[in-house]
TIKOL-658214 format. One line per 10 residues: number of its first residue (from 1); their letters; for each residue x, y, z of C-alpha. Coordinates in Angstrom, 3 decimals. Example, Ala and Ser with C-alpha at 12.3 -4.5 7.8 and 13.67 -1.06 7.14 Angstrom:
# TIKOL-658214
1 = as = 12.300 -4.500 7.800  13.670 -1.060 7.140
This chain:
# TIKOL-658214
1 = xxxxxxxxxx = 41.081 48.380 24.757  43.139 51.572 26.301  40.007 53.062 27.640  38.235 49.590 29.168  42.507 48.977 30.886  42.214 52.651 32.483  38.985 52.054 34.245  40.205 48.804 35.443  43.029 50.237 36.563  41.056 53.198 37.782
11 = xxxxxxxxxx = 39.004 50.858 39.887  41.843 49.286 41.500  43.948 52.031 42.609  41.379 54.196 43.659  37.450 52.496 44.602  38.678 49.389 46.499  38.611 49.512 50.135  41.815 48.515 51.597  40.734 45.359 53.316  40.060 43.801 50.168
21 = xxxxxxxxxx = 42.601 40.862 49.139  44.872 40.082 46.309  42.522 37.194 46.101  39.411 38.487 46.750  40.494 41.518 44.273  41.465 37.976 41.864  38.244 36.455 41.841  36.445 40.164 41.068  38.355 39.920 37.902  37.306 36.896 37.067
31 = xxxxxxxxxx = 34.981 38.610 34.281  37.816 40.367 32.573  39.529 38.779 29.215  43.377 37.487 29.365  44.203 40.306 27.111  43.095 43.216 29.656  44.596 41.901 32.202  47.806 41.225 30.975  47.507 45.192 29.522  46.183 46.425 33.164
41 = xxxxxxxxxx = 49.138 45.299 34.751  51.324 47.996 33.273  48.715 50.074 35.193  48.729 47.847 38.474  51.762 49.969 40.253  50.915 49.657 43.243  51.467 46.599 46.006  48.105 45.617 46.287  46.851 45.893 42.670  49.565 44.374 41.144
51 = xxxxxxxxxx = 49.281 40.597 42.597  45.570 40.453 42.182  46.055 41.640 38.324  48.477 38.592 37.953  46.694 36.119 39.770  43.454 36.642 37.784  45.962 36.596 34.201  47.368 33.495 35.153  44.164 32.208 35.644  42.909 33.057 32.492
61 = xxxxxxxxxx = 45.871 32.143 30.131  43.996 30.144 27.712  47.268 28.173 26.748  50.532 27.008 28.649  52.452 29.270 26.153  50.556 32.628 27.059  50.777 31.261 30.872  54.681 31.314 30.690  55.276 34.578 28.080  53.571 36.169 30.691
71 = xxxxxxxxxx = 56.086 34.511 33.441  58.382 36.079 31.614  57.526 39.148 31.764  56.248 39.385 35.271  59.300 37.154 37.593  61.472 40.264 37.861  58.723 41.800 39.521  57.400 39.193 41.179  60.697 38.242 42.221  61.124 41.690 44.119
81 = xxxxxxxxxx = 57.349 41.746 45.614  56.919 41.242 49.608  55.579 37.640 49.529  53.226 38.586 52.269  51.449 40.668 49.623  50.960 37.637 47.421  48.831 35.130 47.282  49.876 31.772 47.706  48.066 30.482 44.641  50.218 32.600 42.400
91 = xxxxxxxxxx = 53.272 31.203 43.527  51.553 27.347 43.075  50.311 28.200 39.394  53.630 29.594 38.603  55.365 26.753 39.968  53.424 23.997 38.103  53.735 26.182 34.808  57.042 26.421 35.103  58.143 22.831 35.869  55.633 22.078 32.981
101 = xxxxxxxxxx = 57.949 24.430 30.584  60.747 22.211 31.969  62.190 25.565 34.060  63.035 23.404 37.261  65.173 25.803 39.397  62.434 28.982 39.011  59.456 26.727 39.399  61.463 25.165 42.785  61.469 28.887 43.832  57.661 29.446 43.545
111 = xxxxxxxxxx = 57.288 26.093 45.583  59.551 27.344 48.399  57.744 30.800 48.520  54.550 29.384 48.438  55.613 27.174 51.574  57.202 30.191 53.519  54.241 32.189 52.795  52.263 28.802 54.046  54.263 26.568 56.064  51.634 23.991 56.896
121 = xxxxxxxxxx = 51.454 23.544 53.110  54.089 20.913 53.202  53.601 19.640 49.472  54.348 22.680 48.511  58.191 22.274 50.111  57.556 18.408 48.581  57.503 19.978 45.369  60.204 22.123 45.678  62.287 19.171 46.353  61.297 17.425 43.443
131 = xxxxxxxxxx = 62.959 20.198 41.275  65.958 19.556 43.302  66.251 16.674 42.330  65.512 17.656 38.395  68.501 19.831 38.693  70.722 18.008 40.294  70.800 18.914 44.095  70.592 15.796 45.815  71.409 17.369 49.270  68.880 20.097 49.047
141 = xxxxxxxxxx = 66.401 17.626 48.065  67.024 15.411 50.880  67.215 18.232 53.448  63.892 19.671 52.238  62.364 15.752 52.287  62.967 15.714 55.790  61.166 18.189 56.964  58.265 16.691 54.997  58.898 13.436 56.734  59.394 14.928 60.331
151 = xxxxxxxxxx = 56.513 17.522 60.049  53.809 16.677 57.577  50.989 15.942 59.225  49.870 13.473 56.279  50.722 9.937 56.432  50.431 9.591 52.471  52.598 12.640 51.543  55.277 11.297 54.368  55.957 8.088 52.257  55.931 10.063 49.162
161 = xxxxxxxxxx = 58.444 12.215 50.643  60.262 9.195 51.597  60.088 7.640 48.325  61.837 10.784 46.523  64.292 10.394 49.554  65.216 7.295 48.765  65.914 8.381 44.895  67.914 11.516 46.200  70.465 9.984 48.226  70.741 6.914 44.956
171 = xxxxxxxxxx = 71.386 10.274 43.008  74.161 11.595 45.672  76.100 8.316 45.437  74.302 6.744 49.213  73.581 3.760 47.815  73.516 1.809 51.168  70.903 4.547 52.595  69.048 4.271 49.191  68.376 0.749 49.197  67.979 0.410 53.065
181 = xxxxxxxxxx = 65.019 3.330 52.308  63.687 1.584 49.689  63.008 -1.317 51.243  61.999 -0.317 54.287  58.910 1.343 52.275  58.156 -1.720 50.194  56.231 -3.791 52.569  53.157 -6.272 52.138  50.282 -3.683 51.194  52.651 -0.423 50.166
191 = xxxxxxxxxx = 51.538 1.016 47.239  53.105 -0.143 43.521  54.691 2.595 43.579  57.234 1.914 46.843  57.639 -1.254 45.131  58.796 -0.568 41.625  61.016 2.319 43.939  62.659 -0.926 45.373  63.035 -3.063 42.127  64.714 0.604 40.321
201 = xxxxxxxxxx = 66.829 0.737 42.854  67.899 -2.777 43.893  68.732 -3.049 39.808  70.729 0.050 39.820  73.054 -1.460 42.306  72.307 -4.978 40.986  71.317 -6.465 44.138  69.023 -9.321 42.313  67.337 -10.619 45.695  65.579 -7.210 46.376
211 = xxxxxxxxxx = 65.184 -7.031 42.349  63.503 -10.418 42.097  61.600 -9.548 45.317  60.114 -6.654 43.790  59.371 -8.083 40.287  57.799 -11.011 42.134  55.479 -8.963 44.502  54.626 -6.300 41.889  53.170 -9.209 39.155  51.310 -11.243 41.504
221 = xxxxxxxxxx = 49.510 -8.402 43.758  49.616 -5.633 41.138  49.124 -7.565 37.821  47.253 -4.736 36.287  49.252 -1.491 37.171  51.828 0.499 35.002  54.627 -0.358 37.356  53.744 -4.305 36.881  53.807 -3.254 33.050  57.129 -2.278 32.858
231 = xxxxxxxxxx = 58.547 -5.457 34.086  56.549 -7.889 31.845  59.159 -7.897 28.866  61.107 -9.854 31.826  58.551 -12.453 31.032  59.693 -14.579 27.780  57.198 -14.050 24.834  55.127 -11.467 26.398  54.837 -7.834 24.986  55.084 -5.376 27.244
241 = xxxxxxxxxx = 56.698 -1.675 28.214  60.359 -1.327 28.173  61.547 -0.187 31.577  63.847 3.083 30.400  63.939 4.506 32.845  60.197 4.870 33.894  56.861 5.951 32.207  57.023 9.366 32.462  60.822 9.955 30.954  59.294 7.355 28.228
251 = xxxxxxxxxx = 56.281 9.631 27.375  58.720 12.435 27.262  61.234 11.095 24.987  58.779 9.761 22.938  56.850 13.319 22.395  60.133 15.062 22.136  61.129 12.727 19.185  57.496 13.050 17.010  58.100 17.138 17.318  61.198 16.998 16.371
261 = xxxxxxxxxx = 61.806 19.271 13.139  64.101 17.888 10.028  67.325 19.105 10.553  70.562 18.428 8.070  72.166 15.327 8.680  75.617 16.155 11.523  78.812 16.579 9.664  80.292 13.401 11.454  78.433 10.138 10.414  76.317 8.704 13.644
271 = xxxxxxxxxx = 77.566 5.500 14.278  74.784 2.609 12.592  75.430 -1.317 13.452  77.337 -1.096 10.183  80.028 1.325 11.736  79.288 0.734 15.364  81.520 -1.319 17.285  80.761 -4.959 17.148  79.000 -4.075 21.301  77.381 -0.871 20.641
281 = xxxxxxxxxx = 75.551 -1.560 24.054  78.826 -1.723 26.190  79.433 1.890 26.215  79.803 3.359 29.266  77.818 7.099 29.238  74.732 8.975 29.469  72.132 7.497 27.820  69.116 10.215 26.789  66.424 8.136 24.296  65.792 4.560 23.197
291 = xxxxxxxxxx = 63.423 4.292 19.813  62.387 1.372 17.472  62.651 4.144 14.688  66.381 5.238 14.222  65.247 7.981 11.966  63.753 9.327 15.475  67.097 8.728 17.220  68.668 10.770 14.455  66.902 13.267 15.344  67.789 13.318 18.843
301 = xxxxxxxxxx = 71.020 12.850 18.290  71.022 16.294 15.441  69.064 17.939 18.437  72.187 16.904 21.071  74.657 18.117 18.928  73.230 21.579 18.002  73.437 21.453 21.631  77.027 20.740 21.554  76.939 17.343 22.875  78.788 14.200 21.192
311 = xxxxxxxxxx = 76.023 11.570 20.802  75.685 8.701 18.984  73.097 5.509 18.070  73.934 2.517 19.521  71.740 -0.350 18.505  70.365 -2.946 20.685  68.628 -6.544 19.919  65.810 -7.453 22.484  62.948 -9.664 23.249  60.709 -6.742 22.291
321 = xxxxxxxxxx = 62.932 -6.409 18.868  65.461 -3.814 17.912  66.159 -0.391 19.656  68.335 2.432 18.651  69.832 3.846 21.925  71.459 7.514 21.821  73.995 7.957 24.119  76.775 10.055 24.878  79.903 9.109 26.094  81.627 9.959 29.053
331 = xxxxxxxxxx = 84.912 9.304 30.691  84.619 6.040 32.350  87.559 7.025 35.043  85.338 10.196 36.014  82.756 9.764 37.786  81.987 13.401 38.528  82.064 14.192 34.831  78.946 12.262 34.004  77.424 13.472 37.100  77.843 17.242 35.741
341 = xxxxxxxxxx = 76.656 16.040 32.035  73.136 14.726 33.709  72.999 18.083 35.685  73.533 19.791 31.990  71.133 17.774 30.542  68.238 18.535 32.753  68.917 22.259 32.355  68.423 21.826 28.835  65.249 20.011 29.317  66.642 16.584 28.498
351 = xxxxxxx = 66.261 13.813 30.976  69.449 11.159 31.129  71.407 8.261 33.304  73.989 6.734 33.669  74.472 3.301 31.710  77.007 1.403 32.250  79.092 -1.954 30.838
């Protein structure tokens, strides 16, 4: 191994020609094993060897895990690099790697480096605004969405931009300009997507004409999609997806839960409908997992609380049959406290929302 990473690194210190790329220098590794490469870049020193080494390792990680250990390793670095001597497919794998390992604020970073290094690549910036929003900065969010709107030359990533707009200023407490947004984007022919935007919304601030609006348009032109899914347990003896909050958090909660090691039981009992108040679902806090299993909401609840979060189980009869909420609870009077717990929770890797009496 030693003597196959000196003549690589041999090679690209010394033989290249100057003109040659990071990415051109990328793809003429392409031959080279993960391992070497990840060994040759304590031999890529220099400016020019160095982001082709990495570029080529990242694309030959041969799992997500390898992909961010060698993250890891290499931000520091990477970090202090001139971007112009990077590629910008370094700073896209990185980003989507990263936001995959739930690391929102580092993979926003690669997004906005990518898009200074590229500014027509407005998805990129898109993208960066998305993990504002995953951490909790609704204003940067929105700023960044602008742009997109004002500037993108693509009609289709506009009104995605808008859509995340629309969920960034619900998030910052602009609930007028939120459901004004919304609305505006769900007209006859937008996508199921603007729609379901406008029914998540309008039942957020319980504004039941947009709500039914929504429901109404999304089952008869969109009978078939995943957004019409999620509102057919609204429909009496049909089974169906439980809106909470949307497919995506579902999936996550539900992957998160079926992983989850046995841990000892918490010191303090977790309230059951035995020892729960006699409305377990009036409690006003941040609500993080809903399961049909409570022995899986146990185990959210241990995970919380190794955390050093106060969560309990608070059952819940439906239509679909019974669920086992965890929530934690939060000063009703303070506003800004469950704001800041939400903001904790997705820099733990846990999504959560408000819920409220």
């Amino acid at each position: 191994m030693t003597s196959g990473v000196l003549k690589l690194g041999a090679v690209l210190l010394f033989l290249l020609p100057p003109t040659v790329t990071a990415q051109n220098l990328a793809d003429e590794l392409s031959e080279q094993d993960f391992a070497t490469l990840v060994a040759t870049l304590d031999e890529a020193g220099d400016a020019g060897s160095f982001p082709a080494v990495l570029l080529a390792a990242t694309r030959q990680a041969p799992t997500l895990r390898d992909l961010l250990d060698l993250l890891e390793k290499t931000l520091p670095r990477l970090a202090q690099a001139n971007e112009s001597d990077l590629p910008l497919e370094l700073f896209e794998i990185a980003g989507t790697a990263l936001e995959t390992g739930n690391r929102f604020s580092e993979a926003g970073e690669m997004y906005r480096r990518a898009w200074r290094l590229e500014p027509a690549r407005y998805d990129m910036l898109a993208r960066a605004a998305a993990m504002s929003l995953e951490t909790g900065d609704g204003a940067g969010a929105i700023e960044a969405l602008t742009t997109v709107i004002e500037r993108a030359p693509s009609v289709a990533l506009q009104r995605q931009a808008a859509m995340q707009r629309a969920r960034a200023y619900l998030m910052t407490g602009d609930s007028t300009r939120a459901l004004a947004h919304a609305a505006s984007l769900a007209t006859p022919g937008a996508s199921p997507q603007a729609w379901i935007l406008l029914w998540e919304t309008a039942t957020v601030l319980e504004n039941h004409q947009y709500r039914n609006d929504a429901r109404e348009y999304l089952l008869e032109h969109f009978p078939g999609s995943p957004e019409a899914a999620l509102l057919v347990p609204e429909r009496p003896g049909s089974p169906g997806v439980t809106f909470f909050p949307g497919p995506g958090r579902v999936l996550f909660h539900a992957a998160r839960s079926e992983s989850a090691p046995t841990i000892p039981e918490p010191t303090t009992p977790t309230p059951t409908r035995e020892t729960a108040p006699s409305q377990p679902t009036a409690l006003n806090g941040i609500q993080t997992g809903s399961f049909r299993d409570q022995e899986n909401a146990q185990y959210m609840v241990s995970d919380l609380r190794e955390m050093g979060l106060q969560a309990l189980i608070a059952p819940v009869q439906t239509e679909q049959g019974r669920f086992y909420r965890v929530v934690i609870p939060v000063d009703e009077s303070d506003p800004a406290d469950a704001e800041q717990l939400v903001i904790r929770l997705k820099e733990l890797g846990v999504e959560g929302f408000r819920v409220f009496r």
